[in-house]
DODREN-214194 format. One record per residue (C-alpha): residue in one letter; z, x, y. Coordinates in pm, 1 decimal, always signed. Layout:
N
<pt code="A" z="Z" x="X" y="Y"/>
...
END
This chain:
147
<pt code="X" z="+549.7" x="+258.5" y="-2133.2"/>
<pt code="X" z="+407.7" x="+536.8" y="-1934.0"/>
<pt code="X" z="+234.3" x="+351.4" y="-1696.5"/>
<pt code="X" z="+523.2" x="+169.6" y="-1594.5"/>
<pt code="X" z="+725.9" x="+468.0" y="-1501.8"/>
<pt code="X" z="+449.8" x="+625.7" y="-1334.6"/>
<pt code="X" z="+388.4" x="+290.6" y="-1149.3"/>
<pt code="X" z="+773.9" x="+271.0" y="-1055.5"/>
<pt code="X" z="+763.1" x="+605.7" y="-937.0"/>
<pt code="X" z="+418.4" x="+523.7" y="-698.8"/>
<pt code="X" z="+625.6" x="+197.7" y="-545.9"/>
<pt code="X" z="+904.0" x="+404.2" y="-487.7"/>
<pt code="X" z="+686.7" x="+677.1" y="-358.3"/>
<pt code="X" z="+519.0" x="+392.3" y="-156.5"/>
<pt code="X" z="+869.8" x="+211.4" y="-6.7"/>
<pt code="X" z="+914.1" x="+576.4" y="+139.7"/>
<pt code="X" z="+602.5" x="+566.3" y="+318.7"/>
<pt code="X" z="+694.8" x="+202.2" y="+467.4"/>
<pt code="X" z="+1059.4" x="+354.9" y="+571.4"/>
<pt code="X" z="+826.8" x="+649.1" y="+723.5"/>
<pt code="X" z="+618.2" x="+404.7" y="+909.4"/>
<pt code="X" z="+950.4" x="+190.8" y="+1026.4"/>
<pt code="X" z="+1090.8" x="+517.8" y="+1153.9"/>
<pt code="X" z="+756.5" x="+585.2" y="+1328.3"/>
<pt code="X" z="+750.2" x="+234.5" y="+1503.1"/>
<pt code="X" z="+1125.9" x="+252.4" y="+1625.6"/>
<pt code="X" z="+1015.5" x="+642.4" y="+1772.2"/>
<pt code="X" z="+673.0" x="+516.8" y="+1893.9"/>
<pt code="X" z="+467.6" x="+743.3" y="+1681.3"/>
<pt code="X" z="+221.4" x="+481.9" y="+1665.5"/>
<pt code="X" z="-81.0" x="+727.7" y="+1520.1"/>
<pt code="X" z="+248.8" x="+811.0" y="+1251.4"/>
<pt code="X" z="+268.4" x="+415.0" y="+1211.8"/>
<pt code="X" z="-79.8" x="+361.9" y="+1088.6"/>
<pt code="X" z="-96.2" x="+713.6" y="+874.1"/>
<pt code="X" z="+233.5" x="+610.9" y="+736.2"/>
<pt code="X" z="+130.2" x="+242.7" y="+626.5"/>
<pt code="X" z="-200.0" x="+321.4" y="+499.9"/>
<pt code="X" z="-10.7" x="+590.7" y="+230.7"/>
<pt code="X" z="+223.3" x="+288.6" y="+192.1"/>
<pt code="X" z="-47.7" x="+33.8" y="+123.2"/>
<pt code="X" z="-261.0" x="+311.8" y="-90.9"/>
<pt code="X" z="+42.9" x="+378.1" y="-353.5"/>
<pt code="X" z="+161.6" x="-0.6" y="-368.6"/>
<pt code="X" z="-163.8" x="-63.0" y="-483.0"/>
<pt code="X" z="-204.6" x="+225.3" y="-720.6"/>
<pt code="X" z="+86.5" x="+133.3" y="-855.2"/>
<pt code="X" z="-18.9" x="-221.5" y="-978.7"/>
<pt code="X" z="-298.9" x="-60.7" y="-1109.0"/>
<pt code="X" z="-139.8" x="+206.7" y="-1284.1"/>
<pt code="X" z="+113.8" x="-39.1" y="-1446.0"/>
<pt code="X" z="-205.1" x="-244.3" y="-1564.4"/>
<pt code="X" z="-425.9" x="+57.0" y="-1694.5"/>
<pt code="X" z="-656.6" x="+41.4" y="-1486.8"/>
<pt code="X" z="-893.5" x="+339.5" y="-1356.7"/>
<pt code="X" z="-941.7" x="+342.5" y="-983.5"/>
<pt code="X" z="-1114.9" x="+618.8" y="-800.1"/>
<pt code="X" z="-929.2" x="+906.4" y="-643.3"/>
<pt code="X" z="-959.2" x="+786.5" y="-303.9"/>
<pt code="X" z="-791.3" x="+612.4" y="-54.7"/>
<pt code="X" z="-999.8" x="+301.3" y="-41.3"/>
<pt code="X" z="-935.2" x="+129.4" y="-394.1"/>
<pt code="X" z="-1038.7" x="-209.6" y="-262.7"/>
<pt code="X" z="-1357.4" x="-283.6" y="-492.8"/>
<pt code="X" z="-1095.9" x="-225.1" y="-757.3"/>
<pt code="X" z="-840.7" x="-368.2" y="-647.8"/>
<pt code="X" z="-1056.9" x="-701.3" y="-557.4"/>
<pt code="X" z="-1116.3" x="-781.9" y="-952.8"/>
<pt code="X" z="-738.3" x="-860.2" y="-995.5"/>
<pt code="X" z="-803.8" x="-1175.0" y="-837.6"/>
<pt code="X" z="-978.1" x="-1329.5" y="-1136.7"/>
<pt code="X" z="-746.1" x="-1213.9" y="-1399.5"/>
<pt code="X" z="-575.0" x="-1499.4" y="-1589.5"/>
<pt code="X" z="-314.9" x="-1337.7" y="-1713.9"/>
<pt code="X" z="-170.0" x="-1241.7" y="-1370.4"/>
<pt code="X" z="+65.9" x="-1489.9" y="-1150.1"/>
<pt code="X" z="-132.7" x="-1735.3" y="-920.8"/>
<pt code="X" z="+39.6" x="-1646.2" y="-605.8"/>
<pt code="X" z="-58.7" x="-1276.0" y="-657.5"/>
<pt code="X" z="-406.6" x="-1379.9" y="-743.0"/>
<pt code="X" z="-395.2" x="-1554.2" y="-394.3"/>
<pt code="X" z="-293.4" x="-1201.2" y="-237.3"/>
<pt code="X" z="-552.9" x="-1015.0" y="-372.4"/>
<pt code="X" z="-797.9" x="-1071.6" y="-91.6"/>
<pt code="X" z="-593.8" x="-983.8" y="+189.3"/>
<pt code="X" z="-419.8" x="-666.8" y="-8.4"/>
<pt code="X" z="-758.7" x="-556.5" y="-30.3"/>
<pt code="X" z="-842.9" x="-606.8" y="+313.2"/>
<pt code="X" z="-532.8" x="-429.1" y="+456.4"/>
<pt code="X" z="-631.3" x="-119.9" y="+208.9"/>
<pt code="X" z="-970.5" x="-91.8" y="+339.8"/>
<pt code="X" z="-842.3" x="-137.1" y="+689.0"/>
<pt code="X" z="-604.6" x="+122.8" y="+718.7"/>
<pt code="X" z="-838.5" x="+307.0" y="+496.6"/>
<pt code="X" z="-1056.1" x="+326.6" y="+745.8"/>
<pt code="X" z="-822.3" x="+433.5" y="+1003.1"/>
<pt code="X" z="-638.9" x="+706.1" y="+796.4"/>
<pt code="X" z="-877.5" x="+982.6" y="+942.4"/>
<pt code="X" z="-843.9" x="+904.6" y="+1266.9"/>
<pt code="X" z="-481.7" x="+835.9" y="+1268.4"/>
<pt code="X" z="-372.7" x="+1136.1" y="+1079.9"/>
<pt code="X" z="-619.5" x="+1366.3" y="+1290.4"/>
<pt code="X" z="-751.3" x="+1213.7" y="+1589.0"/>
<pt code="X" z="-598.5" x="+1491.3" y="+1794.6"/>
<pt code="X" z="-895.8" x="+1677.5" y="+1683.9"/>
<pt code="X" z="-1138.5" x="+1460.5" y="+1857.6"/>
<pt code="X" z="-838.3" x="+1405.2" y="+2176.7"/>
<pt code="X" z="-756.6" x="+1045.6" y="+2036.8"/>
<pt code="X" z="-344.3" x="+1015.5" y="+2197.1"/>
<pt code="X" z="-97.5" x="+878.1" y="+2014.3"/>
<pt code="X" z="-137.7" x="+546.8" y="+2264.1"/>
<pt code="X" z="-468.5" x="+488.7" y="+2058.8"/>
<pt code="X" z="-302.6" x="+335.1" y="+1786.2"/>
<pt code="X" z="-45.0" x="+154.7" y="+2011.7"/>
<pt code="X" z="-193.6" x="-207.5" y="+1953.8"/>
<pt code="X" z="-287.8" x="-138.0" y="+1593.6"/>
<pt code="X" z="+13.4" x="-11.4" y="+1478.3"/>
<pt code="X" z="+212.9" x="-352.1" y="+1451.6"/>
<pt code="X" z="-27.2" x="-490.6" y="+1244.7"/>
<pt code="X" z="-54.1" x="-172.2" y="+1009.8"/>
<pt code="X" z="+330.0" x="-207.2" y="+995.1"/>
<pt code="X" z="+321.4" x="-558.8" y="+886.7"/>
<pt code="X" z="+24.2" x="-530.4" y="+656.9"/>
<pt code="X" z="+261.7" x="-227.8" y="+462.0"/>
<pt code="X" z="+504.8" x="-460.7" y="+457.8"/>
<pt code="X" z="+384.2" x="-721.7" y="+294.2"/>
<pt code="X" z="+177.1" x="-538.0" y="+15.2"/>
<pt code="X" z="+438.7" x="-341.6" y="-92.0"/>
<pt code="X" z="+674.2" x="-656.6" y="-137.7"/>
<pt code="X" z="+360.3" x="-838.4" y="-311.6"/>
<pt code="X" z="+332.0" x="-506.4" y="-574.9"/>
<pt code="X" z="+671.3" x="-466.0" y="-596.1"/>
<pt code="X" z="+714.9" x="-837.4" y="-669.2"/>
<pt code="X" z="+425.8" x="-859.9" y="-933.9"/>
<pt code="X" z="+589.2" x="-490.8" y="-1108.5"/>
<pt code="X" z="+878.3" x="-688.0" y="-1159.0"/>
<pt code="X" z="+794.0" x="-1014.4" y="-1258.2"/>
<pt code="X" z="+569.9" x="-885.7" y="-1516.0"/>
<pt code="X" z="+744.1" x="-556.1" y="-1644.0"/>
<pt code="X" z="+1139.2" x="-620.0" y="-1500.5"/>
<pt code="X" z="+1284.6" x="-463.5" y="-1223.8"/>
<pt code="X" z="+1383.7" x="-67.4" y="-1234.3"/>
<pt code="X" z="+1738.8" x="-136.9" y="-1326.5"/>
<pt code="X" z="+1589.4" x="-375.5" y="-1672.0"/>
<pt code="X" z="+1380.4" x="-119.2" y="-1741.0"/>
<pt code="X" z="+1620.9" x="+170.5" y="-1759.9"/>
<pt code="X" z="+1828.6" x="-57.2" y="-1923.0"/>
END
């Protein structure tokens, strides 16, 4: 039972990121987009695989991980089918984490990320509904839990 609470509290964790990043977009914080959905995408996915017991690195990029998901039977089909595009949004933003969250260090502008930062939005968006959806098919939502 522990992993489920601790993976409920990372998807909660995460949906605060993704309300971070909306915030961000309606302001125009674009570099605060992309920081924002990357720590929305990271805990989303740490959260599916705290829930299932599995080690990951402490890292940002879990995406090797992540990746073997996709050939577990005992998971939904339709998640299986997400796997390789959850991964590629985590090693994505992954990637651009550094930059976004200190680019002023090497004079990157906020306007950098301006192009990017839709997609990052989106990509948050949809992993986080994809974890959230597969914590709750599989273990119940927060309410049948506490229940």
């Amino acid at each position: 039972m522990r992993n489920i609470v601790i993976a409920r509290r990372g998807i909660e964790r995460a949906w605060r990121w993704l309300q971070t990043a909306e915030e961000a977009f309606a302001g125009k914080r674009w570099d605060d987009v992309v920081y924002a959905a990357q720590m929305a995408v990271e805990q989303s996915s740490k959260a599916v695989l705290f829930a299932l017991g599995i080690d990951f690195p402490r890292e940002h990029d879990v995406s090797e991980v992540f990746g073997k998901l996709a050939g577990r039977e005992d998971l939904p089909e339709w998640f299986r089918k997400s796997v390789s595009g959850i991964c590629s949004a985590i090693r994505e933003l992954a990637k651009q984490r550094g930059l976004a969250g200190y680019g002023f260090e090497q004079e990157i502008t906020v306007d950098f990320f301006k192009d990017f930062a839709p997609e990052a939005l989106r990509e948050a968006r949809e992993v986080h509904a994809a974890c959230k959806k597969l914590l709750d098919q599989i273990f119940g939502t927060q309410e049948e839990i506490r229940a």
